[in-house]
matplotlib code that plots the C-alpha trace (Angstrom):
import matplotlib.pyplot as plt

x = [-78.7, -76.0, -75.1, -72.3, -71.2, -71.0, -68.4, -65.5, -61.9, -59.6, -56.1, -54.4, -50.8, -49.4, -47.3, -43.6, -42.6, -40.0, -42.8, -43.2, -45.0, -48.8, -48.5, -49.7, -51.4, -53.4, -57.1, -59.5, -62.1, -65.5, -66.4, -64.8, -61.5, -59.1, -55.9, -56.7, -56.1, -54.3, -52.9, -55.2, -54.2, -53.6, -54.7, -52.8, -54.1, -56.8, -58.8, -62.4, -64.7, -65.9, -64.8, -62.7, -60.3, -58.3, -56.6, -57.1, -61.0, -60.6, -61.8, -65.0, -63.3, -59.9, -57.0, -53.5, -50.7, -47.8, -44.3, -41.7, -38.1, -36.1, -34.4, -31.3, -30.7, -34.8, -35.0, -38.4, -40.7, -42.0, -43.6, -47.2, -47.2, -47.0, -43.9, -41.0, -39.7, -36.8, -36.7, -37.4, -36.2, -35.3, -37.2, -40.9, -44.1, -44.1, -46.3, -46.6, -47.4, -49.1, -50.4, -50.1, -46.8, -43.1, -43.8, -46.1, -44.7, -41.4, -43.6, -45.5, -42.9, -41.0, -44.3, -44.1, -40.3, -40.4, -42.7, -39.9, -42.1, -40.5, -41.5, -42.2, -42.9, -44.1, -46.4, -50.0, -49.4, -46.4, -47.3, -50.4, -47.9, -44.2, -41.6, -40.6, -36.4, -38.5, -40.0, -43.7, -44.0, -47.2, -47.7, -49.0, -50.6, -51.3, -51.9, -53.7, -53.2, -55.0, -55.4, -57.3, -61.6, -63.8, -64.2, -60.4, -60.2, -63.2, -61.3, -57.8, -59.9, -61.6, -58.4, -56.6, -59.3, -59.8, -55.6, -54.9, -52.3, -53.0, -56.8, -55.8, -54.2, -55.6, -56.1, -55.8, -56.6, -55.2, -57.2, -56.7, -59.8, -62.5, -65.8, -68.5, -68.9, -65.4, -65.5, -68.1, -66.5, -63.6, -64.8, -67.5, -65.1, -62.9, -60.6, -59.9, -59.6, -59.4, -56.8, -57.8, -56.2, -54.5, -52.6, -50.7, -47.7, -48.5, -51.8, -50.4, -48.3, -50.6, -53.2, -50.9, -49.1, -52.5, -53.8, -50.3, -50.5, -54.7, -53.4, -50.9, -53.3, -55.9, -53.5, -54.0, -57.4, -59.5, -63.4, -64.6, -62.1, -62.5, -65.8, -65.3, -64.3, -61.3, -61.6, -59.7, -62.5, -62.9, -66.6, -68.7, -71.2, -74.4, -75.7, -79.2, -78.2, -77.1, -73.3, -71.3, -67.6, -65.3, -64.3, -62.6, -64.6, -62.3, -64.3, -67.7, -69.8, -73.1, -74.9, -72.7, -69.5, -66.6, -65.8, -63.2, -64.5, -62.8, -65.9, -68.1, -71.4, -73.7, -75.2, -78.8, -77.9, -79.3, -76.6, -76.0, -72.9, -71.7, -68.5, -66.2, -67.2, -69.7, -73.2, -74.3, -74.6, -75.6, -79.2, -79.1, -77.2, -76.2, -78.7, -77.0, -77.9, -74.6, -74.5, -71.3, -68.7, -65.2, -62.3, -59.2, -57.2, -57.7, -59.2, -59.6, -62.7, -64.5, -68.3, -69.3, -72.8, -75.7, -77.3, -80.6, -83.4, -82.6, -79.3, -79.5, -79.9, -78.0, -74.4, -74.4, -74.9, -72.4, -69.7, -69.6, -70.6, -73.0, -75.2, -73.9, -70.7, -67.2, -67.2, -63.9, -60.9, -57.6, -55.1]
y = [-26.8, -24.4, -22.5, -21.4, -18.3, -16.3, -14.3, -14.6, -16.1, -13.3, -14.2, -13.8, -13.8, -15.0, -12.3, -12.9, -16.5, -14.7, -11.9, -12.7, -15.1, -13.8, -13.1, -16.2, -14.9, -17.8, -18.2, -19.9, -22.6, -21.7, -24.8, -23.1, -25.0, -22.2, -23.7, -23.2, -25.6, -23.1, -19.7, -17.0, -15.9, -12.4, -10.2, -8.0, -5.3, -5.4, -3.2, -4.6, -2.8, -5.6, -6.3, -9.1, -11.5, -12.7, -11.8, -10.3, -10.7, -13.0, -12.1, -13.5, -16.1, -16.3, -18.6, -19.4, -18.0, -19.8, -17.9, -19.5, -19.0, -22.0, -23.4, -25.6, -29.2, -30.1, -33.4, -33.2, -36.0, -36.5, -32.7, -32.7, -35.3, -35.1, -33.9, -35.9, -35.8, -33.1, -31.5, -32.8, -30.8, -32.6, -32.0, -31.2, -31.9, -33.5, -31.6, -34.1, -32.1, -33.8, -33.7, -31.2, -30.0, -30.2, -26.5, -26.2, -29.0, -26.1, -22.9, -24.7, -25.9, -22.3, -21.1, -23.4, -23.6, -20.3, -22.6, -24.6, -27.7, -30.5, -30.5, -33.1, -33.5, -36.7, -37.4, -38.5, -42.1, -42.1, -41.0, -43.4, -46.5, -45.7, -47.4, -50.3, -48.7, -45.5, -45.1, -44.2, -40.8, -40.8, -36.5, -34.3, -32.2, -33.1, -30.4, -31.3, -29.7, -29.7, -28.0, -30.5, -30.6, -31.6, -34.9, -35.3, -33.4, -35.4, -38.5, -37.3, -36.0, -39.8, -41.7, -39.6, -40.0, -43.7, -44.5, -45.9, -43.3, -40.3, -39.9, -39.8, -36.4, -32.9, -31.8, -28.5, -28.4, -25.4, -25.3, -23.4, -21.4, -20.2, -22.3, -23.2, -26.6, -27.9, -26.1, -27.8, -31.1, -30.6, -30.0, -32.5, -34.8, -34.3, -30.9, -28.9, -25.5, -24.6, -22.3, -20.5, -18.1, -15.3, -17.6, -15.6, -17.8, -16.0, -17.5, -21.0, -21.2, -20.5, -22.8, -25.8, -24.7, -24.3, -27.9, -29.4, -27.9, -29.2, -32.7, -32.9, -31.5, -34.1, -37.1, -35.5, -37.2, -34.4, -35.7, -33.0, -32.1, -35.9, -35.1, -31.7, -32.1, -29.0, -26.6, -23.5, -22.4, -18.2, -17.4, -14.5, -14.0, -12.0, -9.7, -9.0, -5.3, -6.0, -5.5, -8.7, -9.8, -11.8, -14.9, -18.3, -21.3, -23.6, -26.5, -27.8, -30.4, -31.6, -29.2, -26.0, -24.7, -21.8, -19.1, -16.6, -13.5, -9.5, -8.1, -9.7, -10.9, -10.3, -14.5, -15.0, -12.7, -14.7, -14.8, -16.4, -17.6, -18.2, -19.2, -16.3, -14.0, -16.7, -15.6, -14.4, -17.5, -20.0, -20.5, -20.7, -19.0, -21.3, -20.4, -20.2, -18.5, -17.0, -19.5, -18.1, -15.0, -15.4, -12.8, -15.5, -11.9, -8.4, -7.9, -11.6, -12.9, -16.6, -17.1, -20.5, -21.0, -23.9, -24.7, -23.1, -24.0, -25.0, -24.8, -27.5, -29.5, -28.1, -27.4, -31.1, -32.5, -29.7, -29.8, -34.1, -34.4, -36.0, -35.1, -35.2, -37.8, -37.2, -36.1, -36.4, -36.6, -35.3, -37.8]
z = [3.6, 2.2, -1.0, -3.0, -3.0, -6.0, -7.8, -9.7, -8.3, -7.3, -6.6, -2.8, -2.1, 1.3, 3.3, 4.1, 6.2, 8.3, 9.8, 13.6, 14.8, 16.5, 19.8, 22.3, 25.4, 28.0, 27.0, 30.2, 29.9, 28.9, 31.4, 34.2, 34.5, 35.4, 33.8, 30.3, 27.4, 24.9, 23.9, 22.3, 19.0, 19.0, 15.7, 13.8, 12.6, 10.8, 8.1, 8.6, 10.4, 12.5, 15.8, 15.2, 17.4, 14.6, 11.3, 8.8, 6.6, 3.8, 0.3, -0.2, -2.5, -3.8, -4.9, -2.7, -4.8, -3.7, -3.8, -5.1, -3.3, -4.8, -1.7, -2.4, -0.9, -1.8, -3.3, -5.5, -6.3, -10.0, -11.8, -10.9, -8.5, -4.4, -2.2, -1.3, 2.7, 2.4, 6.0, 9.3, 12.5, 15.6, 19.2, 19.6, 18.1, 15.1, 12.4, 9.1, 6.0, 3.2, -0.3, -2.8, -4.8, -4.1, -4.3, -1.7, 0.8, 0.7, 1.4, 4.5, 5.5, 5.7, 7.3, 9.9, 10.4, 12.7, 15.3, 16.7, 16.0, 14.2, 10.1, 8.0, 4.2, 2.5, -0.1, 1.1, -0.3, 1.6, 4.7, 4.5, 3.4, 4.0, 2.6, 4.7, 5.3, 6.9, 10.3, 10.6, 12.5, 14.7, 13.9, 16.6, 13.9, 9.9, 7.9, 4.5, 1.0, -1.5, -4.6, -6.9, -7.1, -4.0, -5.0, -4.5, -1.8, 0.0, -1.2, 1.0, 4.1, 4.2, 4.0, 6.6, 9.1, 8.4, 9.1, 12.3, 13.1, 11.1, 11.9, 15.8, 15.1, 14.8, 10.8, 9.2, 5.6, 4.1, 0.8, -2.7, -2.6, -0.3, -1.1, 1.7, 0.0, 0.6, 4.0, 5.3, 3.4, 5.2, 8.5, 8.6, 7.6, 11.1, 10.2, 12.9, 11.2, 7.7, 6.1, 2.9, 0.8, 1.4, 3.7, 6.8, 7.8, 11.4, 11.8, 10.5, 12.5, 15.8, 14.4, 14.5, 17.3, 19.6, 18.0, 19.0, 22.8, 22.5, 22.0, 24.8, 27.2, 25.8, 27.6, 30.7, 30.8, 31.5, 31.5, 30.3, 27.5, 26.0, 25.6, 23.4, 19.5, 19.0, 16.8, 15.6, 13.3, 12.2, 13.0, 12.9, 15.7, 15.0, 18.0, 18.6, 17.7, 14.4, 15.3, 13.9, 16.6, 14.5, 17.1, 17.2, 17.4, 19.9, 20.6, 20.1, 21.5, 20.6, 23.1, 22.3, 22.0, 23.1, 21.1, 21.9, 21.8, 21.3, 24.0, 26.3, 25.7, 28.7, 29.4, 28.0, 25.0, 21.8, 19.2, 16.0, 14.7, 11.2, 9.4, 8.5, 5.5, 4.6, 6.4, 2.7, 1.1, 3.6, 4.0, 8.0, 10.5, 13.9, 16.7, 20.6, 23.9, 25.6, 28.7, 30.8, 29.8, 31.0, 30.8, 31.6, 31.6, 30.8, 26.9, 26.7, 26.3, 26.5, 25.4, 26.6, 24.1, 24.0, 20.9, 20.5, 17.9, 14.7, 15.7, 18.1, 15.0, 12.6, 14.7, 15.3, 11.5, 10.6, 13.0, 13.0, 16.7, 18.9, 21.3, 24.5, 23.2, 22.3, 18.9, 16.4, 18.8, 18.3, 20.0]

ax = plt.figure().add_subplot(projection="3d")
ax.plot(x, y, z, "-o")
ax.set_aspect("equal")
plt.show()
């Protein structure tokens, strides 16, 4: 159904964890319910030439290069293996970081730190079976990495969605490279967005923070919002005049889905939507009709789309949804 993009790896290196967050600004239903579920995020500037409502274009495939700034008081688990707890912040969400290096477990964890939400480290195994003296936190938000082949990486994504507490909660996988393969792995397999390399701390940190704010709104027992699996997903969306908009795939279902948008999109207009930088290598692109345009506030826009075509087929099988059902819940 897909291919693998070509080229060569080329290496990406995150910007600085203390730069602002992005701003937040209120983003409306694509269903019509006027309160919202979320806060837009905002892009910085950009250098692409598309339209685009969030950061900055990927390389078309890259590696994470992980800084290295040596915090003291970090108590490291064994070289090579997973990440020890070292920091957990009281008050708020909890976000529950797990897998990959003692390294890496300190970056995202200064990425994240800026969001006021509550950190925590552990090791995958840990986190899946805790030692009996430690209590079991129920996350608001797990963010997966994972540097080590598909397999293993299909292997973690399986396990976290089949815990008990863990697969209730919205996943974010920030991976080591940008391939469509472990893309559509991971999101198939119940991630809500997918973080690849260069990594922006900014956008991290929105991502979680919007998935944590999705989940608390999800207890509110809105009908409609039960029946929508989130996402925080970079898209492209083809126009029938050849122009590309770079928008935000928020949630889908298995007759459509809502993407924020940086223009509006007269309804009826046929569109076709894609993952970011990836419409050259994949061998379809989604088919949708625009069904209803909303502009919750000034320069922010809302495309509410159904499924046309092949896409009707195709969105459902990729996106791990089902027609007209709940699809992966977060909470």
């Amino acid at each position: 159904m897909v291919g693998v993009p070509g080229g060569s790896a080329s290496s990406g290196t995150p910007e600085d964890v203390s730069g602002a967050d992005s701003s937040a600004a209120k983003s409306g239903d694509g269903e019509g319910d006027a309160d919202g579920d979320g806060d837009a995020i905002t892009p910085p500037a950009s250098n692409s030439a598309r339209t685009s409502v969030s950061i900055r274009p990927y390389p078309a495939r890259g590696r994470l290069s992980i800084p290295r700034p040596g915090r003291p008081n970090v108590r490291e688990g064994t070289p090579g293996g997973r990440v020890t707890i070292h920091t957990v912040r009281e008050g708020g969400p909890v976000i529950l970081v797990v897998g990959g290096s003692a390294e890496d477990g300190r970056w995202l964890e200064a990425a994240l730190r800026p969001s006021g939400l509550a950190v925590t480290v552990r090791p995958l195994e840990d986190a899946l079976a805790p030692p009996a003296a430690e209590t079991r936190p129920r996350p608001d938000v797990v963010v997966l990495h994972e540097r080590r082949r598909r397999e293993d990486l299909l292997e973690s994504l399986d396990r976290v969605r089949a815990d008990p507490e863990l697969g209730r909660s919205p996943l974010v996988v920030v991976d080591h490279e940008r391939d469509i393969e472990r893309f559509i792995a991971a999101v198939g397999r119940g991630a809500a967005a997918c973080v690849c390399p260069p990594l922006d701390p900014a956008y991290l940190r929105a991502t979680v923070t919007r998935l944590a704010r999705w989940r608390d709104g999800k207890e509110s027992g809105d009908r409609r919002r039960r029946r929508r699996r989130p996402l925080l997903l970079r898209v492209d969306v083809h126009l029938p005049d050849g122009r590309t908009l770079g928008g935000l795939l928020r949630d889908v279902s298995g007759t459509g889905c809502r993407i924020e948008a940086p223009e509006r999109v007269a309804p009826g207009t046929e569109v076709s939507i894609t993952p970011y930088g990836y419409d050259a290598s994949l061998e379809f692109r989604i088919g949708a009709i625009v069904h209803r345009h909303l502009e919750p506030a000034p320069g922010q826009h809302v495309l509410a789309c159904r499924f046309a075509g092949t896409g009707a087929v195709m969105a459902p099988r990729l996106f791990a949804v089902k027609s007209g059902l709940a699809g992966i819940a977060a909470g």
